[in-house]
Structure formats: structure tokens, C-alpha cells
C-alpha angles and dihedrals in degrees: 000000000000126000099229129144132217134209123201121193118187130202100008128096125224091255087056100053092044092056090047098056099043083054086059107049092047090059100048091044089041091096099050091044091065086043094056102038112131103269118225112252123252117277105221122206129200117218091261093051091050080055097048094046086050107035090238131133121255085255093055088055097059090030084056082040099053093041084053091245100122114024115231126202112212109203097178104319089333122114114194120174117216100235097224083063094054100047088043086058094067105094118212117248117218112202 
């Protein structure tokens, strides 16, 4: 005597429980598809871009850089600015 189950579904057709349960897997992997989604790579700024960008002198840059108000990455004697970082450091204005 074998030890096999059997499942019996009624009144559904095989396109409708395939539909249901991809429905419900979808659902259940739905989270971790948005979490490991590719991320877009960092966008790097040198000092005269950020000035650019801001419509600030080179001065103002370091001036922002050294009161914390804007975040600079050194690779050797280089600064870049991770744009992101730039564009977070605007503050809204309510009138």
C-alpha cells in the first residue's frame, strides 16, 4: 500500500488555481522584491559642480562644508559631494 495524498479541488478549473496562487505568491514575495531591487549608483560632485548646483562661490562651499552643512568625501586630495547630499541640505521654506 503507498503512502500517497490526494488533493481534491471543486469547482475551480486549473486556470483559476493557478491564478490564485500566483496571486498569492506575488503577494507574499512582493516586499522583498521592492528591498532587493538594484539601487542606483551614487552621483559624485566635485566643489565647483556643488557651486554650480547652488549658485554659491567656491568659498561658500568649504565655508557650508566646514559648518557641517553640506558632507565631503576626500579620495587622496580630491572632495566629491554625493549629490543626494547636496540636494537633502536645502531646507523647505514654509511662507
Amino acid at each position: 500500500m503507498s503512502n500517497k495524498k490526494i488533493t481534491q479541488v471543486h469547482n475551480v478549473n486549473p486556470e483559476e488555481l493557478a491564478e490564485s496562487i500566483s496571486t498569492a505568491v506575488e503577494k507574499i514575495f512582493a516586499p522583498f522584491k521592492e528591498r532587493f531591487q538594484p539601487q542606483k549608483p551614487t552621483e559624485w560632485k566635485t566643489r565647483k559642480q556643488v557651486g554650480e548646483i547652488l549658485s554659491i562661490s567656491l568659498v561658500t562651499v568649504d565655508d557650508w562644508t566646514r559648518k557641517n552643512l553640506l558632507t565631503a568625501y576626500r579620495i587622496s586630495n580630491k572632495k566629491r559631494y554625493k549629490l543626494s547630499e547636496v540636494e537633502n541640505a536645502l531646507t523647505k521654506i514654509n511662507n
